[in-house]
Biopython code that builds the backbone (N, CA, C, O; Angstrom):
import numpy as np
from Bio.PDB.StructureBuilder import StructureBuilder

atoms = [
    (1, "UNK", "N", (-4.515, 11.156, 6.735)),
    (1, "UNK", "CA", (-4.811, 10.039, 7.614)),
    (1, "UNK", "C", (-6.323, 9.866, 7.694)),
    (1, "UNK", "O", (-7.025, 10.849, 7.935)),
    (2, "UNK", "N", (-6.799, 8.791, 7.524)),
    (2, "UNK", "CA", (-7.947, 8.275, 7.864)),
    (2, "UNK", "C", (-8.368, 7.894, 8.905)),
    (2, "UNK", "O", (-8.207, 8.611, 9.892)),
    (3, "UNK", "N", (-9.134, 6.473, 9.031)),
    (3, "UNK", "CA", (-9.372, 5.702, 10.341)),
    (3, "UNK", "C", (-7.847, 4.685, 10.408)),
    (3, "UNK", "O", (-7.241, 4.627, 11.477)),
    (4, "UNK", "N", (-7.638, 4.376, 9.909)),
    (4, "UNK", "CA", (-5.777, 4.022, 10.672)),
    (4, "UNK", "C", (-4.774, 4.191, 9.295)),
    (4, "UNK", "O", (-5.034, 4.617, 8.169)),
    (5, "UNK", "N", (-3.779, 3.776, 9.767)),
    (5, "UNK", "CA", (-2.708, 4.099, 8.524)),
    (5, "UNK", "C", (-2.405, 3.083, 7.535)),
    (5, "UNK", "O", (-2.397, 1.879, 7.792)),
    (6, "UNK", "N", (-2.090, 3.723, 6.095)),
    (6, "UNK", "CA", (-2.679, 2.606, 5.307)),
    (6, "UNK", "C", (-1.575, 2.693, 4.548)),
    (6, "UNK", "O", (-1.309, 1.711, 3.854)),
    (7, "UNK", "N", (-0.705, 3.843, 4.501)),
    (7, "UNK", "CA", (0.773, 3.605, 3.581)),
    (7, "UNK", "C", (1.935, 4.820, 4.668)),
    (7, "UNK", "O", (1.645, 5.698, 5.479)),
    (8, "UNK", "N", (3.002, 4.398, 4.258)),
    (8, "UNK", "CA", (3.598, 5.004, 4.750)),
    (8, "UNK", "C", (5.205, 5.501, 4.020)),
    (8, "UNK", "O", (5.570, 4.782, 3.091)),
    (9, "UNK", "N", (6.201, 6.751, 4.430)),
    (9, "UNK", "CA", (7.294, 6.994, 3.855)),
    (9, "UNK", "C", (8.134, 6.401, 4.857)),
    (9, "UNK", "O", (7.930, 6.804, 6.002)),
    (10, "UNK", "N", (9.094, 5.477, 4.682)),
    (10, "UNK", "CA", (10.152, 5.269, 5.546)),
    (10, "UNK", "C", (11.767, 5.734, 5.512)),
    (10, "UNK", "O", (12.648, 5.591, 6.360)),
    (11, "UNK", "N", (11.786, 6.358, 4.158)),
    (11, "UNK", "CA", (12.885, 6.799, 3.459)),
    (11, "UNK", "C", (12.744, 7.370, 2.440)),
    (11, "UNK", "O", (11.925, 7.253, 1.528)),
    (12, "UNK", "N", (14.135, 8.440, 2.721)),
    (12, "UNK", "CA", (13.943, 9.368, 1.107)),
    (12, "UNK", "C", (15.237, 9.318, 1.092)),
    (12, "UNK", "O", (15.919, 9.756, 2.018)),
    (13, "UNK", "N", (15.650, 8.850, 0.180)),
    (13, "UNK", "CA", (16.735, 8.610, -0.062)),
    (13, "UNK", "C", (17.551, 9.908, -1.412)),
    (13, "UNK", "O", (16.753, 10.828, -1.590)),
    (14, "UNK", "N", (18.540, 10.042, -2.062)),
    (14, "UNK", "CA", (19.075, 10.737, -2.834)),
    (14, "UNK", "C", (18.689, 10.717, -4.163)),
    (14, "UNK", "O", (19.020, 11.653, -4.891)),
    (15, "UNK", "N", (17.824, 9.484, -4.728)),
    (15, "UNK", "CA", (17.218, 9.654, -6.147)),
    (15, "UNK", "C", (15.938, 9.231, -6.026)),
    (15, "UNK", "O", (15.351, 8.923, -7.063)),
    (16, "UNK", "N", (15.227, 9.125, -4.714)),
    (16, "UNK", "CA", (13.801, 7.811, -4.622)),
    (16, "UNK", "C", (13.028, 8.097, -3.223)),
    (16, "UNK", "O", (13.672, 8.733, -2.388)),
    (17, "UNK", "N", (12.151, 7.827, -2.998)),
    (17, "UNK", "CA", (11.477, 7.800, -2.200)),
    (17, "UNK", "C", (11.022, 6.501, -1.937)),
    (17, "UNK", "O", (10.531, 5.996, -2.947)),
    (18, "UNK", "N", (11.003, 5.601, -0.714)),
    (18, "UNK", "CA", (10.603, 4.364, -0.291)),
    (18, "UNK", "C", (9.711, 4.766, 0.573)),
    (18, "UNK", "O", (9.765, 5.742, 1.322)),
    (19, "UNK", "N", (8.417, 3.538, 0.374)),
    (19, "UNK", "CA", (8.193, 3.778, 1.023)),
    (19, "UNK", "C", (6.984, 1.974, 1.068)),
    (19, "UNK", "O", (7.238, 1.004, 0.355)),
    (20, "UNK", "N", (5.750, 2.034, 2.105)),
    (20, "UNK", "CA", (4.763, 0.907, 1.587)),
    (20, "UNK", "C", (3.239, 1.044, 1.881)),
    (20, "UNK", "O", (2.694, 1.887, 2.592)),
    (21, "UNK", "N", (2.692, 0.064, 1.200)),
    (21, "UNK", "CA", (1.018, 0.481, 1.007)),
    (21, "UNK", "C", (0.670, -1.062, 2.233)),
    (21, "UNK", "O", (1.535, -1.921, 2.402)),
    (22, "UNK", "N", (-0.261, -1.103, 2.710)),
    (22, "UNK", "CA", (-1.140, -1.609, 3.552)),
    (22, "UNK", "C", (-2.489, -2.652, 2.505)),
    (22, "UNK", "O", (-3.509, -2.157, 2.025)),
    (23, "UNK", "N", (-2.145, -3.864, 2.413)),
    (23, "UNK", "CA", (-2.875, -4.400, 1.250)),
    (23, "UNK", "C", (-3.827, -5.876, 1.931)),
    (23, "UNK", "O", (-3.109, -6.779, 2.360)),
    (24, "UNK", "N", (-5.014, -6.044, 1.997)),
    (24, "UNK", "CA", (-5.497, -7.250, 2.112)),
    (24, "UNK", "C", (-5.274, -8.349, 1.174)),
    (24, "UNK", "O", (-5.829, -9.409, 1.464)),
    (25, "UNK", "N", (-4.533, -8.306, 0.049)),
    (25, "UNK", "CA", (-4.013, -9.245, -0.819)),
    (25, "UNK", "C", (-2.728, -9.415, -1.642)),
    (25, "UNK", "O", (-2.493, -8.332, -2.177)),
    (26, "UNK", "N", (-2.059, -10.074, -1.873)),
    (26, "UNK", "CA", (-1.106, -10.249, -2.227)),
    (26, "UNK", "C", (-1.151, -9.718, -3.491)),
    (26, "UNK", "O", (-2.100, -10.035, -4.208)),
    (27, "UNK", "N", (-0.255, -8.924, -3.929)),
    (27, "UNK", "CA", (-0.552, -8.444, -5.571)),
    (27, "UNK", "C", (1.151, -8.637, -6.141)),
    (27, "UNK", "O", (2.097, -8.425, -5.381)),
    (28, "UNK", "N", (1.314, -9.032, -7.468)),
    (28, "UNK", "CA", (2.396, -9.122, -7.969)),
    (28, "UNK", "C", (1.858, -7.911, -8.796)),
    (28, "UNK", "O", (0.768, -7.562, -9.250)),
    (29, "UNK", "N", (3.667, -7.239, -8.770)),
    (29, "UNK", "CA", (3.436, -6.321, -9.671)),
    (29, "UNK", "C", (5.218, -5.640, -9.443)),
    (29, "UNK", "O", (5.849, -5.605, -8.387)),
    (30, "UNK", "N", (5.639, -5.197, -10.728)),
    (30, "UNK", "CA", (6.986, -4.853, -10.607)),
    (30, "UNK", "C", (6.913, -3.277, -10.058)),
    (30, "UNK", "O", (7.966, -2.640, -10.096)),
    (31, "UNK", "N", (6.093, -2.832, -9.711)),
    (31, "UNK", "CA", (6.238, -1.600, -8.859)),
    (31, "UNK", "C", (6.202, -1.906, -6.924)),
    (31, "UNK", "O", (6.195, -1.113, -5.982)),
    (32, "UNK", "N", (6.193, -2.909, -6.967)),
    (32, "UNK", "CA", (6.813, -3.761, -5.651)),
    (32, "UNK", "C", (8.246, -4.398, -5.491)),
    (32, "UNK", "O", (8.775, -5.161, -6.300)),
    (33, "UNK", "N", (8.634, -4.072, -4.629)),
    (33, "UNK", "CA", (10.432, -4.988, -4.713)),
    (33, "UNK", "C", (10.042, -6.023, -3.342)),
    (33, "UNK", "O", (10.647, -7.088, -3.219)),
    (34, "UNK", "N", (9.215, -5.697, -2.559)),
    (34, "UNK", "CA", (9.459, -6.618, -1.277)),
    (34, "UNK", "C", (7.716, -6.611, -0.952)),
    (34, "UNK", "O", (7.011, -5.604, -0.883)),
    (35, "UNK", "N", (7.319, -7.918, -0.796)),
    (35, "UNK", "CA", (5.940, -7.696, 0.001)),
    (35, "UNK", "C", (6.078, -8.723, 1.273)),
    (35, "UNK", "O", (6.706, -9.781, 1.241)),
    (36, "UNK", "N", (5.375, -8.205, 2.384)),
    (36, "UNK", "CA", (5.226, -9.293, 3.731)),
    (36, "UNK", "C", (4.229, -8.876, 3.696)),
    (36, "UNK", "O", (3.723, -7.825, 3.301)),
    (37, "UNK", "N", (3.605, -10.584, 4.561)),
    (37, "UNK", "CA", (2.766, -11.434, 4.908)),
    (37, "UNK", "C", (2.398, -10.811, 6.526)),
    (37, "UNK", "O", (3.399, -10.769, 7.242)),
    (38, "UNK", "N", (1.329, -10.411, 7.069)),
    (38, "UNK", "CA", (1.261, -10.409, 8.187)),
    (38, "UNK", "C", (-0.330, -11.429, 8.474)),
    (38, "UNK", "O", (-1.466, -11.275, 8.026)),
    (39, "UNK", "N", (0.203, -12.366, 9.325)),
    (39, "UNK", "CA", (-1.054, -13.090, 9.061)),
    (39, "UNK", "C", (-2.292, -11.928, 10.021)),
    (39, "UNK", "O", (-2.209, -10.961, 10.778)),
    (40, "UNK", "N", (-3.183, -12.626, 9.506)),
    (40, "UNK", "CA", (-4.012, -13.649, 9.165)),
    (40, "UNK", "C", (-4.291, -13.558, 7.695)),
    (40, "UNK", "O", (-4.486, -14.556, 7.002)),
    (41, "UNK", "N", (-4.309, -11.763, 7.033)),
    (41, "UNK", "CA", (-4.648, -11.799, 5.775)),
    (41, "UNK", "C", (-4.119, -10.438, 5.223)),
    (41, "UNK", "O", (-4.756, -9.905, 4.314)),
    (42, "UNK", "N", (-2.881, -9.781, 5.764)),
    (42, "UNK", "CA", (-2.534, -8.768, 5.858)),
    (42, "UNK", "C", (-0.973, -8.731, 4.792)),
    (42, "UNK", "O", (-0.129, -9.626, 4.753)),
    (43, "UNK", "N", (-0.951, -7.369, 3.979)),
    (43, "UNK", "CA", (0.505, -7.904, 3.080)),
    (43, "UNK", "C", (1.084, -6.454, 3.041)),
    (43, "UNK", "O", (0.473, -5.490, 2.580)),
    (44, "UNK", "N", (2.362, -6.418, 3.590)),
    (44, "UNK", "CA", (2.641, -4.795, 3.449)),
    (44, "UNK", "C", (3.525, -4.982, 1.999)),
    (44, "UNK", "O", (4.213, -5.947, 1.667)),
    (45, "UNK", "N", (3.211, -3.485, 1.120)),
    (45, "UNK", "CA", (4.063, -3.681, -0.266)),
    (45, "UNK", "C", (4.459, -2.740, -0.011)),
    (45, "UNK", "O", (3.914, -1.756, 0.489)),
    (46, "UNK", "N", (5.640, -2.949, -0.376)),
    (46, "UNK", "CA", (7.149, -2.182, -0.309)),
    (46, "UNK", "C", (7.592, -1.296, -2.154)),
    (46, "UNK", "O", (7.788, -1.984, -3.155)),
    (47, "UNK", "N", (7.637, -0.197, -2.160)),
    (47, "UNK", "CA", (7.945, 0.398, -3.244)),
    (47, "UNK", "C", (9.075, 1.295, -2.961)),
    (47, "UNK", "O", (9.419, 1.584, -1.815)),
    (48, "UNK", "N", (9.778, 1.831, -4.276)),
    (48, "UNK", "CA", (10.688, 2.803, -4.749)),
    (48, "UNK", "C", (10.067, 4.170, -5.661)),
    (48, "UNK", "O", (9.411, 4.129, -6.702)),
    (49, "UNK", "N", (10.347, 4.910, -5.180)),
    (49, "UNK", "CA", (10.036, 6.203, -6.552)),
    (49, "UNK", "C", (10.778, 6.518, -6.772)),
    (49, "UNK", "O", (11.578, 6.568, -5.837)),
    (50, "UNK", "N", (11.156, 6.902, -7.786)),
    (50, "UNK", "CA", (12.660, 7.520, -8.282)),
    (50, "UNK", "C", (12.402, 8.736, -8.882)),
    (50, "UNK", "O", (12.974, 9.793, -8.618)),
    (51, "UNK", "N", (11.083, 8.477, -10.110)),
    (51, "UNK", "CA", (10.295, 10.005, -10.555)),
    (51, "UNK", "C", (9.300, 10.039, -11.005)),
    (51, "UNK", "O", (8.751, 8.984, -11.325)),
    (52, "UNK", "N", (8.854, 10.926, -11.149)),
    (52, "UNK", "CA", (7.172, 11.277, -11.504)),
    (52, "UNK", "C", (6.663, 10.004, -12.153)),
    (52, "UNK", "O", (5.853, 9.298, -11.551)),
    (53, "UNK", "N", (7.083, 9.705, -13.287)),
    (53, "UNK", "CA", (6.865, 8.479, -14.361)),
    (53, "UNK", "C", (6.557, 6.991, -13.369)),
    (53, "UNK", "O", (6.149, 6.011, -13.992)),
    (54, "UNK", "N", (6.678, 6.914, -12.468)),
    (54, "UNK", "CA", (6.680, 5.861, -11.280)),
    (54, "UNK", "C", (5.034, 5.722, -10.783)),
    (54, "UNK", "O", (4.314, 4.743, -10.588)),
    (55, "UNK", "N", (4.820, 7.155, -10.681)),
    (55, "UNK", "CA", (3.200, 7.556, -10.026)),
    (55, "UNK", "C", (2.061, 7.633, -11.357)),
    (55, "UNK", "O", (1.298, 8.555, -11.646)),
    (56, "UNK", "N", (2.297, 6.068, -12.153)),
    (56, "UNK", "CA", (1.464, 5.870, -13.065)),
    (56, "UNK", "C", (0.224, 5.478, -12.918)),
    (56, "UNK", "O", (0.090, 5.323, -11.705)),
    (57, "UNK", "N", (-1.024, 5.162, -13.583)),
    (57, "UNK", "CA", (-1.894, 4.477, -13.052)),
    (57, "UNK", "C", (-2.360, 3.294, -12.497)),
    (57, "UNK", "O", (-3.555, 3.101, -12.275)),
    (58, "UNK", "N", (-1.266, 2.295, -12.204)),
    (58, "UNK", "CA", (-1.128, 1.197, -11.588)),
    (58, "UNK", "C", (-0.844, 1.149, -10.583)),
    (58, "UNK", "O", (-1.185, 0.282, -9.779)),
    (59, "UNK", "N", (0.178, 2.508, -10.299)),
    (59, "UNK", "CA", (0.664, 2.631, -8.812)),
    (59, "UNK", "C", (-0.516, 3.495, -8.205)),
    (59, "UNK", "O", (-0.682, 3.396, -6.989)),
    (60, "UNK", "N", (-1.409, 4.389, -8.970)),
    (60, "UNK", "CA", (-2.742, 5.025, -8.596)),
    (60, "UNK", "C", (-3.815, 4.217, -7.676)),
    (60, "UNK", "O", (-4.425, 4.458, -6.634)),
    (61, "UNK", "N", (-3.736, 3.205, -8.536)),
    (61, "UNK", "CA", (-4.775, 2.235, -8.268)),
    (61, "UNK", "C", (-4.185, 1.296, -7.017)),
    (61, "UNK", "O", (-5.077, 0.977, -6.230)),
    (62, "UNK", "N", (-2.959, 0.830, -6.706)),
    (62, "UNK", "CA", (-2.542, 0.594, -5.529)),
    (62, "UNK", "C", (-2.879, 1.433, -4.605)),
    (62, "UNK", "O", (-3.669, 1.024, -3.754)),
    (63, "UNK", "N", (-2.371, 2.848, -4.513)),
    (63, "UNK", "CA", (-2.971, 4.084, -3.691)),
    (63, "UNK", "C", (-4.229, 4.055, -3.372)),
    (63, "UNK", "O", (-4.625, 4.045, -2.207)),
    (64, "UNK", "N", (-4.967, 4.040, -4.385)),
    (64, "UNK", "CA", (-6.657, 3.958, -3.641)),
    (64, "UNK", "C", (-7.043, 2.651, -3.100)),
    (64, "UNK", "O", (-8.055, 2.524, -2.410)),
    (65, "UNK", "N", (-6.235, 1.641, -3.405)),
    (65, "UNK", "CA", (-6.890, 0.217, -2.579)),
    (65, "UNK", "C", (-6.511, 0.437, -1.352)),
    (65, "UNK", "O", (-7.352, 0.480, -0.454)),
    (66, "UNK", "N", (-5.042, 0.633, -1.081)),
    (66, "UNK", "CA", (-4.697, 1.136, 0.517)),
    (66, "UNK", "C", (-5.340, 1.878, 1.425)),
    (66, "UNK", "O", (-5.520, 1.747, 2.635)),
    (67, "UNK", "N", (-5.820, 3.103, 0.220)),
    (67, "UNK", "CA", (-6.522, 4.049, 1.124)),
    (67, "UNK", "C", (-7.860, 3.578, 1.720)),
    (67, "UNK", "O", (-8.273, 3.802, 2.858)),
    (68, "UNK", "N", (-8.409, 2.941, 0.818)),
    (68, "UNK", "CA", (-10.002, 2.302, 1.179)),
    (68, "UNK", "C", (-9.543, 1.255, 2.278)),
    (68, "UNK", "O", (-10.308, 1.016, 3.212)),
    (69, "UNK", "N", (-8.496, 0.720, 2.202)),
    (69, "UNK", "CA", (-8.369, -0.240, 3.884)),
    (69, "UNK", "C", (-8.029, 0.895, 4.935)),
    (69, "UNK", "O", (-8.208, 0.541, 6.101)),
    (70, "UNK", "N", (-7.722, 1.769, 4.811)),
    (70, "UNK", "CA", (-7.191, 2.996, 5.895)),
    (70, "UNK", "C", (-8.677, 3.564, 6.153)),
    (70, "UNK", "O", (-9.002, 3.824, 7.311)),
    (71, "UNK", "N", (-9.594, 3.762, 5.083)),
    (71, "UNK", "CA", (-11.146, 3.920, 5.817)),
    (71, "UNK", "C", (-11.766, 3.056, 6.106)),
    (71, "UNK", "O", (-12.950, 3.280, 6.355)),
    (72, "UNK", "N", (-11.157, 1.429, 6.223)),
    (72, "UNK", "CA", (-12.155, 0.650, 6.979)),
    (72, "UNK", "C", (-13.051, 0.165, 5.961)),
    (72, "UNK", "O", (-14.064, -0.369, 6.413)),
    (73, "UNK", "N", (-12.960, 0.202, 4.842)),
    (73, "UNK", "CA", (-14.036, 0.011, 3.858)),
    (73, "UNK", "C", (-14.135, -1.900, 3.286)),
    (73, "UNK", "O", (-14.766, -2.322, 2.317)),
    (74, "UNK", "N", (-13.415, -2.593, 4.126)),
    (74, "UNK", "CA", (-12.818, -3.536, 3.978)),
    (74, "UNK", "C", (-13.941, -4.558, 4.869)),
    (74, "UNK", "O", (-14.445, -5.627, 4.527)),
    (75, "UNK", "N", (-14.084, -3.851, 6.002)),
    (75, "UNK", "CA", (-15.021, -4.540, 6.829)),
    (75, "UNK", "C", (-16.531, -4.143, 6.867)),
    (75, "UNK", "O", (-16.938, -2.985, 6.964)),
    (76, "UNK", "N", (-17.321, -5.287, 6.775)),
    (76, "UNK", "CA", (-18.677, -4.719, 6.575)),
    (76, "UNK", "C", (-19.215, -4.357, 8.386)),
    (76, "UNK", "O", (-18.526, -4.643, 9.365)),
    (77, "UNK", "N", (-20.493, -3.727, 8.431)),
    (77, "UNK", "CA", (-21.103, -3.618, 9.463)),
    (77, "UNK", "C", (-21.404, -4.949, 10.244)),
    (77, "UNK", "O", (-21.647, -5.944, 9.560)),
    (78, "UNK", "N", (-21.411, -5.060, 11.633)),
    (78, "UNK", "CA", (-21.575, -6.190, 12.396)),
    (78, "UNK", "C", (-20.319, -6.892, 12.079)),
    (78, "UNK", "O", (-20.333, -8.120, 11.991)),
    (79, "UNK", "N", (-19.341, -6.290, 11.916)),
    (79, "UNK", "CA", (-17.588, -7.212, 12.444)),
    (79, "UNK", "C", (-17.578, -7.766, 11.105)),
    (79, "UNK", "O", (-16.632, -7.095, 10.693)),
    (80, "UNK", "N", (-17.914, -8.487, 10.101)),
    (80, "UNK", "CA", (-17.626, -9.331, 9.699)),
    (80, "UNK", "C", (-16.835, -8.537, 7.942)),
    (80, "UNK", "O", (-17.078, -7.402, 7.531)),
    (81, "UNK", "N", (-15.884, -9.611, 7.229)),
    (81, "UNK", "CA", (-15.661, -8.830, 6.459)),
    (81, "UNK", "C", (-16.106, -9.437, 5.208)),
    (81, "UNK", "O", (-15.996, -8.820, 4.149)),
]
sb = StructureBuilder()
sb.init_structure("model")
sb.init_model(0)
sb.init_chain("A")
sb.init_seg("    ")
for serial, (resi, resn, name, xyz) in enumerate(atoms, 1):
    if name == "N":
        sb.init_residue(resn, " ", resi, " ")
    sb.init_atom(name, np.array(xyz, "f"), 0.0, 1.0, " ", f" {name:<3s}", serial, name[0])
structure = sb.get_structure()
């Protein structure tokens, strides 16, 4: 955990792990099954793992964009972003 939460597990299911990342932009990508909109500029992405082969470098690179909004790295100094 960082300065707030930026992905989360909501389920583990019998072959997969669900769970979603915390995103300032909308990203298409088939390692997403569901994304919402939270306005004003907010998109939660919804994923499946099933196995290792899942935690490729695309889904890496999702991971670290989330994480950098979980440190706040999103907003510059003096409020603005």
């Amino acid at each position: 955990m960082v300065k707030v939460r930026f992905s989360g597990v909501n389920r583990i299911g019998k072959d997969y792990i669900a769970g979603g990342f915390w995103l300032k932009q909308r990203i298409e990508s088939t390692k997403f099954h569901k994304i919402e909109f939270i306005p004003k500029d907010n998109y939660i992405h919804y994923f499946k793992i099933h196995d290792e082969s899942d935690i490729d470098d695309e889904f890496r690179t999702f991971m670290k964009m989330a994480y950098e909004i979980g440190e706040r790295k999103h907003i510059q100094p003096g409020g603005n972003k």
